[in-house]
N, C-alpha and C positions, 0 to 999 in steps of 0.2 A: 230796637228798631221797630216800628211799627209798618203793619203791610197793610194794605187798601184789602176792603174788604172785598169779597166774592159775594155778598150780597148784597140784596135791599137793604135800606134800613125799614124799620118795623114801619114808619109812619107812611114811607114809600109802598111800601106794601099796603097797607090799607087802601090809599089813595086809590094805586089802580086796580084792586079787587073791587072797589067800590063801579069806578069806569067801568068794566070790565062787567058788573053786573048791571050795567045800565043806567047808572045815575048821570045825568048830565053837573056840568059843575058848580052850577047855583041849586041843583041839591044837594049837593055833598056840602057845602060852604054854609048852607039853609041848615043843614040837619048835624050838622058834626061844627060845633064851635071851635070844637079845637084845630081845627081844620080850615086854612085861607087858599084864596088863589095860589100866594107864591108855592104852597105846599104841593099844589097839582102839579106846576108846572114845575119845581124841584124832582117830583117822582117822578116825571116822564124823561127831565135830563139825564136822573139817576140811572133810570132803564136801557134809554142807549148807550151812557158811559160802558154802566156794564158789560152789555151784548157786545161793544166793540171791543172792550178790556177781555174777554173770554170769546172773544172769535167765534161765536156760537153759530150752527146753521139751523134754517128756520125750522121752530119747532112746525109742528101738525096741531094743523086750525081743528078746536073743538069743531063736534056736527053743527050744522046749522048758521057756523060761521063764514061767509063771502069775503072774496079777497080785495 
């Protein structure tokens, strides 16, 4: 029996550590070939599937981050 995983997958994770430190998305897709649109917008579905999958409450915004 196979169970859904409790995380990102590793590509997802890239994706939004990338976001997350400020690239917009024709530099991640400019700078990482391995790396297209559909993958961005894969790692953002994957993010909510999960957070709704594990009920999570919001985490606490790094400094400097506005809501």
């Amino acid at each position: 029996m196979n169970e859904e995983p409790n995380r990102l997958t590793p590509k997802s994770l890239q994706v939004l550590k990338l976001i997350a430190a400020g690239h917009s998305y024709a530099q991640i897709v400019d700078s990482h070939p391995e790396l297209n649109y559909h993958d961005i917008f894969f790692a953002a579905e994957e993010a909510v599937w999960l957070d709704e999958k594990l009920g999570s409450e919001p985490a606490a915004r790094p400094s400097g981050v506005s809501s």
